[in-house]
C-alpha positions in Angstrom: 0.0 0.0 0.0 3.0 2.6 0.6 4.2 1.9 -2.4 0.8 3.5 -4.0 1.4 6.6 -2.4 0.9 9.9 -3.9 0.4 12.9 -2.2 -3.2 13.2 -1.8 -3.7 9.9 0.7 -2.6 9.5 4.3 -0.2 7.1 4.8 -1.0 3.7 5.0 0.5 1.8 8.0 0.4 -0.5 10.6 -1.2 1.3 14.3 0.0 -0.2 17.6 -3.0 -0.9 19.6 -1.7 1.2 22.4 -2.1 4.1 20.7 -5.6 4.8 20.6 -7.6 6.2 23.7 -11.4 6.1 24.6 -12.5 3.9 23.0 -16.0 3.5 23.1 -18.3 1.1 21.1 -20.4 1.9 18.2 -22.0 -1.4 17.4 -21.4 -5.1 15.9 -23.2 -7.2 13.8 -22.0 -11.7 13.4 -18.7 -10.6 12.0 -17.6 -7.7 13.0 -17.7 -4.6 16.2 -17.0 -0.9 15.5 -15.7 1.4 17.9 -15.1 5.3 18.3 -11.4 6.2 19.6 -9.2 9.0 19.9 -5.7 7.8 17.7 -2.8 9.6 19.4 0.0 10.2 17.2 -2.8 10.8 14.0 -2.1 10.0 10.7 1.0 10.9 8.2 -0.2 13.3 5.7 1.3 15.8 3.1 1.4 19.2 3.9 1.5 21.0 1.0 2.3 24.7 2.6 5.7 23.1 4.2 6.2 20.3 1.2 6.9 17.7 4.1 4.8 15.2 6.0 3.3 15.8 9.3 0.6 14.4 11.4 -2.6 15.6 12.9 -2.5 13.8 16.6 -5.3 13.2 18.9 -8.0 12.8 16.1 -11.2 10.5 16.7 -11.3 7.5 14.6 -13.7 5.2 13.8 -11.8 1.0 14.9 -13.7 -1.7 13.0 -12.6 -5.2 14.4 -13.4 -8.3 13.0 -14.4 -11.1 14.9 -12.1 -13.9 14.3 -8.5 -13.7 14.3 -8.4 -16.1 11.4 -9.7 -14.4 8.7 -6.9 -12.0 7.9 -7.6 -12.6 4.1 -10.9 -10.9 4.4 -9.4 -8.1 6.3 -6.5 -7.5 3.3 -9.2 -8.1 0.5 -11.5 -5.6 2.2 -8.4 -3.2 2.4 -7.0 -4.0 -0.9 -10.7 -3.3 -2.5 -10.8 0.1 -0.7 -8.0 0.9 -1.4 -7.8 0.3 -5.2 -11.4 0.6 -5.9 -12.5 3.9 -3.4 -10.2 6.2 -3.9 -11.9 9.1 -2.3 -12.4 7.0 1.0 -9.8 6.9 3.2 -8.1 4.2 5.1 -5.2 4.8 7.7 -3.9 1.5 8.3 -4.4 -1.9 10.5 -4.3 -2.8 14.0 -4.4 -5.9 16.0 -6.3 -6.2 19.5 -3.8 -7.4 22.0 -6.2 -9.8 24.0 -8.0 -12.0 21.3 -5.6 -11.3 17.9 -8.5 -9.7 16.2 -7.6 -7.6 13.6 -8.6 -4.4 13.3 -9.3 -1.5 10.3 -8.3 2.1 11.4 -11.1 4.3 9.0 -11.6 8.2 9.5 -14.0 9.1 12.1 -17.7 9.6 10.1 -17.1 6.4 8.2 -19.8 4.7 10.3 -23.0 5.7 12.6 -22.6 7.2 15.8 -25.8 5.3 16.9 -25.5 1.9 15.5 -21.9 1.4 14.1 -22.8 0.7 10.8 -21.4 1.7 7.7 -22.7 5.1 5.9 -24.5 4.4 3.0 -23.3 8.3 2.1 -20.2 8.8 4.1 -19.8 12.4 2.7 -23.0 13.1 3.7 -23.4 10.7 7.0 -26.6 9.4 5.9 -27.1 5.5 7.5 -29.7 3.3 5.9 -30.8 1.1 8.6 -31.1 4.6 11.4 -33.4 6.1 9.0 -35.3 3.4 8.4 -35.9 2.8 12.2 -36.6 6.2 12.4 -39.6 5.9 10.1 -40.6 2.6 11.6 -41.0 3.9 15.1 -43.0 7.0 13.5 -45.6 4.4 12.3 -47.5 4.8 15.3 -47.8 8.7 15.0 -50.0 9.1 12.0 -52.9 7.3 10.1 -54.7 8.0 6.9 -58.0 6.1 8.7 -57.2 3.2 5.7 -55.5 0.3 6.4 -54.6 -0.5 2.9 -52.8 2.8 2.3 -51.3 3.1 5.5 -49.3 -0.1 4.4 -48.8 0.9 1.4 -46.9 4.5 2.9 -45.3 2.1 5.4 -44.3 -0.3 2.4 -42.8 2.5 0.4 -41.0 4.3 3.6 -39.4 1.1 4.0 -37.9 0.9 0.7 -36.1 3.8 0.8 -31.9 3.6 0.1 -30.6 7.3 -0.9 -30.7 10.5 1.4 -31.9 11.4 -2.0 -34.7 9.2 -2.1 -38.7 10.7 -1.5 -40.1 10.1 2.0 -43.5 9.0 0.8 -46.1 10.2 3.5 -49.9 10.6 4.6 -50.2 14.7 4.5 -52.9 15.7 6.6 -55.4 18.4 4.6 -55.0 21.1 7.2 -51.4 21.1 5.9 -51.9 22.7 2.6 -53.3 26.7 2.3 -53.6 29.1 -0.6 -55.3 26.5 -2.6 -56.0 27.5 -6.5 -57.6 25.1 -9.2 -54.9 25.4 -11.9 -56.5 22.7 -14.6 -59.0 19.8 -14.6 -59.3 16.4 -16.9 -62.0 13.4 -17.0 -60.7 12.1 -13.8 -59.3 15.0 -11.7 -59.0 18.1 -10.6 -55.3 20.1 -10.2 -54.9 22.6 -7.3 -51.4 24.4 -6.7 -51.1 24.7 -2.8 -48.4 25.8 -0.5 -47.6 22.6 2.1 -46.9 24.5 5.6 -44.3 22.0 7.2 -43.4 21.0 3.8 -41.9 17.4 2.7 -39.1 15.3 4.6 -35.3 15.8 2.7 -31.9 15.4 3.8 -30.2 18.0 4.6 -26.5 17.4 3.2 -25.1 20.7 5.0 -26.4 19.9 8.2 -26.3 16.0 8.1 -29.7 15.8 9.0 -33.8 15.3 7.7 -35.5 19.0 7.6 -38.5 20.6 6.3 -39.4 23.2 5.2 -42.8 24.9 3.2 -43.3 24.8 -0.1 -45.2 24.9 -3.4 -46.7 21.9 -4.2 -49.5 20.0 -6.7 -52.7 18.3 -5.7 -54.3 16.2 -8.1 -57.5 15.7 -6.5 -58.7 12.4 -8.0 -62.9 12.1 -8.8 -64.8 9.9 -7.0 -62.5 8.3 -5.4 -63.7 8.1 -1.8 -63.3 4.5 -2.1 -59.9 3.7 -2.8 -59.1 1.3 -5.8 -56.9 -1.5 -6.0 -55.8 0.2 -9.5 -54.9 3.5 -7.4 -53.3 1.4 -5.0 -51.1 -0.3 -7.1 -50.5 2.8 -9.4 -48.6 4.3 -6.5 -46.7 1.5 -5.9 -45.2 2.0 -9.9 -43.6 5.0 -8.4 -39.8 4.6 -7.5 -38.4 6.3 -4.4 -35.3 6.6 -5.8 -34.2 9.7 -7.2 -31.0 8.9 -8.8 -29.5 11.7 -10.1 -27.4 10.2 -12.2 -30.4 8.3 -14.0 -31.6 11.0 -16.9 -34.2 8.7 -17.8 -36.4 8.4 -14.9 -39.0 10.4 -16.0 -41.7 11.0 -13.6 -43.2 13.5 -11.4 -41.9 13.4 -8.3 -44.5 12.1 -5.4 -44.7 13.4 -1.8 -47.8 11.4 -0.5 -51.5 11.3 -0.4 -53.8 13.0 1.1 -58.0 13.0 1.7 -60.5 16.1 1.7 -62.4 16.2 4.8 -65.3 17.8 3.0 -65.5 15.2 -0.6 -63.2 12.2 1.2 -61.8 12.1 -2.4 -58.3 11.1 -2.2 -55.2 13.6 -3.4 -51.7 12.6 -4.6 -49.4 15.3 -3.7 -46.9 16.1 -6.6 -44.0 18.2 -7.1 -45.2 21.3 -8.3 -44.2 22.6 -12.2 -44.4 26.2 -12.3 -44.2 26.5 -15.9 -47.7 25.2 -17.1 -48.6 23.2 -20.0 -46.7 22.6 -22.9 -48.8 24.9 -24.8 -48.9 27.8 -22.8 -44.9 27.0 -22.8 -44.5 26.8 -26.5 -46.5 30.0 -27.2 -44.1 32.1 -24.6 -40.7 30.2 -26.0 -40.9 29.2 -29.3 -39.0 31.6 -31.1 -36.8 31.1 -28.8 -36.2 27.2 -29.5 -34.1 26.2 -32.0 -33.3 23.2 -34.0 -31.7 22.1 -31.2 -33.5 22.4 -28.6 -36.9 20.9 -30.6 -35.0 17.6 -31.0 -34.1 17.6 -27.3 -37.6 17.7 -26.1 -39.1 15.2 -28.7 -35.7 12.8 -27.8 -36.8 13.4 -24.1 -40.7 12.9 -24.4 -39.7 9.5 -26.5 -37.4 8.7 -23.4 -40.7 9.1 -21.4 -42.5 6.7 -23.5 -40.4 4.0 -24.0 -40.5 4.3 -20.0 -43.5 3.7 -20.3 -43.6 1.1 -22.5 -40.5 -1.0 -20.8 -42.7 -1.1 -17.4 -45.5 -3.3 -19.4 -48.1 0.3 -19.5 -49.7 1.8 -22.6 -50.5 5.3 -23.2 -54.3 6.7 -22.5 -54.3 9.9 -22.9 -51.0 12.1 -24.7 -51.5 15.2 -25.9 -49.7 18.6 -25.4 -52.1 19.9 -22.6 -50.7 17.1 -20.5 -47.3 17.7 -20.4 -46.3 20.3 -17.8 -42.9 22.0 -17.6 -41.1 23.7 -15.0 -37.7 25.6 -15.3 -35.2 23.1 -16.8 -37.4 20.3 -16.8 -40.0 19.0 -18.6 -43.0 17.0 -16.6 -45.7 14.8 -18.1 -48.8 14.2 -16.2 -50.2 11.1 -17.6 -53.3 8.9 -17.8 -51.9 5.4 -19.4 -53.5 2.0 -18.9 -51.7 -1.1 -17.9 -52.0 -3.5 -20.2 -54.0 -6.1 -18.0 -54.9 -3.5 -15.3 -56.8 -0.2 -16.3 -54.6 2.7 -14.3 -56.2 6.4 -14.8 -53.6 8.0 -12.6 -50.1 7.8 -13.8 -47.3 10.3 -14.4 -44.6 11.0 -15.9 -41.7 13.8 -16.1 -39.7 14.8 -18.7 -36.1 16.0 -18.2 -34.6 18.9 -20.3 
């Protein structure tokens, strides 16, 4: 490993056990137990004002032992892998507890939860899979849509979630919304623009941490619908939580949750909002501003939508301009397609730009 040095890694090395302090336990699983400790010498790194190495002493690291003192090829493959493979992930070196052999991986402190010991999904960002999770699960008890079927079905879909990224799909009371405007209507439903007071659940990467905080949202207020459908049901499964930013062609509307009106009991899905309107009112503001270009973008995009579509067994019901809604840099189709065994008359789509 110190012979793949450059100047941009810590040092590799081996770390006397002796010379880490407090050492306080994170959490274990079967193979392994991760500790917090203070490392007292600190690792070698490059500083580049003084063009020498130096070392940054008493700094907390995170001690991840693994439970048998025989499986030192797992410890070196995991280290090699890391090594090689992560590049921006840093490893200081190994350790060996004195007592039972163990061996030990020195990682940054950060590199696993404070409250469980397990790894970040997001180190950068500290954002741990199974704490969230538990988070949401222990909620469960805190809220009720007054439906069994879609309470399990929020439950279902908070338990998928595996990105700080990722949409917390919720119930949203009614009393949450205000300044409530019809903004369009179809054959099924009706399309408000509302603010949402507390707003929707999202990761804060600054802070580490879930905030909320108000804004504009979409309510697409579904007719006749005080008796929720199977269809509807299901339809909200189709939506991913994921929200992979890397993945152009996902290409529908964002989902917060559902919601009921006290007065109609119709049910609501609450969408992300797109503040530019249809694709007509669009075109007649921008088009001679698009050129060649940009046409071929937007029909390359809206066939992206489609084959979408298409590739998750659905049909379309309903295209036409008036559906497709655009906001800023993006594009966003609401849809009404049918499954091809199962007749769906809620779905969307969005369109990237």
């Amino acid at each position: 490993m110190q012979s793949k040095i450059d100047p941009h890694r810590v040092v590799f090395k081996w770390i006397p056990y002796d010379q880490f302090n407090d050492i306080k336990e994170l959490g274990k699983d079967e193979f392994t137990t991760v500790y917090s400790a203070i490392w007292k010498d600190g690792p070698l790194q490059y500083d580049y004002k003084e063009y020498v190495y130096s070392r940054n002493k008493n700094i907390k690291v995170n001690l991840k032992l693994y439970n048998s003192r025989n499986n030192i090829n797992n410890v070196l493959n995991k280290v090699t892998y890391l090594f090689d493979n992560k590049y921006d992930e840093i490893i200081y070196g190994l350790s060996q507890y004195p007592h039972t052999k163990n061996y030990v991986i020195v990682f940054p402190d950060g590199y696993h939860c404070d409250k469980c010991g397990k790894e970040f999904e997001y180190k950068r960002y500290k954002w741990c899979k199974p704490c969230q999770i538990n988070n949401l699960e222990k909620n469960f008890t805190n809220w009720s849509s007054g439906n069994e079927n879609i309470d399990n079905l929020i439950q279902e879909m908070q338990s998928k979630i595996s990105s700080y990224e990722d949409i917390v799909f919720e119930w949203i009371p009614y009393d949450q919304f205000c300044n409530i405007k019809e903004i369009g209507k179809g054959g099924f439903s009706k399309i408000y623009s509302a603010t949402w007071i507390n707003g929707r659940l999202m990761y804060d990467i600054s802070r580490c941490e879930y905030i909320r905080c108000s804004i504009t949202i979409a309510l697409k207020c579904l007719n006749n619908s005080q008796n929720i459908s199977n269809e509807f049901l299901n339809e909200v499964k189709a939506y991913s939580v994921e929200l992979d930013i890397y993945n152009f062609r996902n290409k529908r509307l964002h989902t917060y949750g559902i919601s009921q009106n006290p007065d109609t009991k119709e049910y609501i899905m609450v969408l992300k909002y797109a503040k530019g309107g249809d694709f007509n009112c669009w075109m007649k503001k921008n088009y001679k501003n698009l050129n060649w270009s940009n046409k071929l973008d937007v029909l390359s995009n809206i066939i992206i939508g489609l084959e979408e579509i298409h590739q998750n067994k659905m049909v379309h019901r309903d295209f036409h301009t008036g559906n497709i809604l655009l906001n800023k840099s993006h594009l966003k189709d609401i849809l009404l397609f049918n499954d091809i065994i199962k007749h769906f008359r809620y779905g969307i789509m969005w369109i990237c730009q």
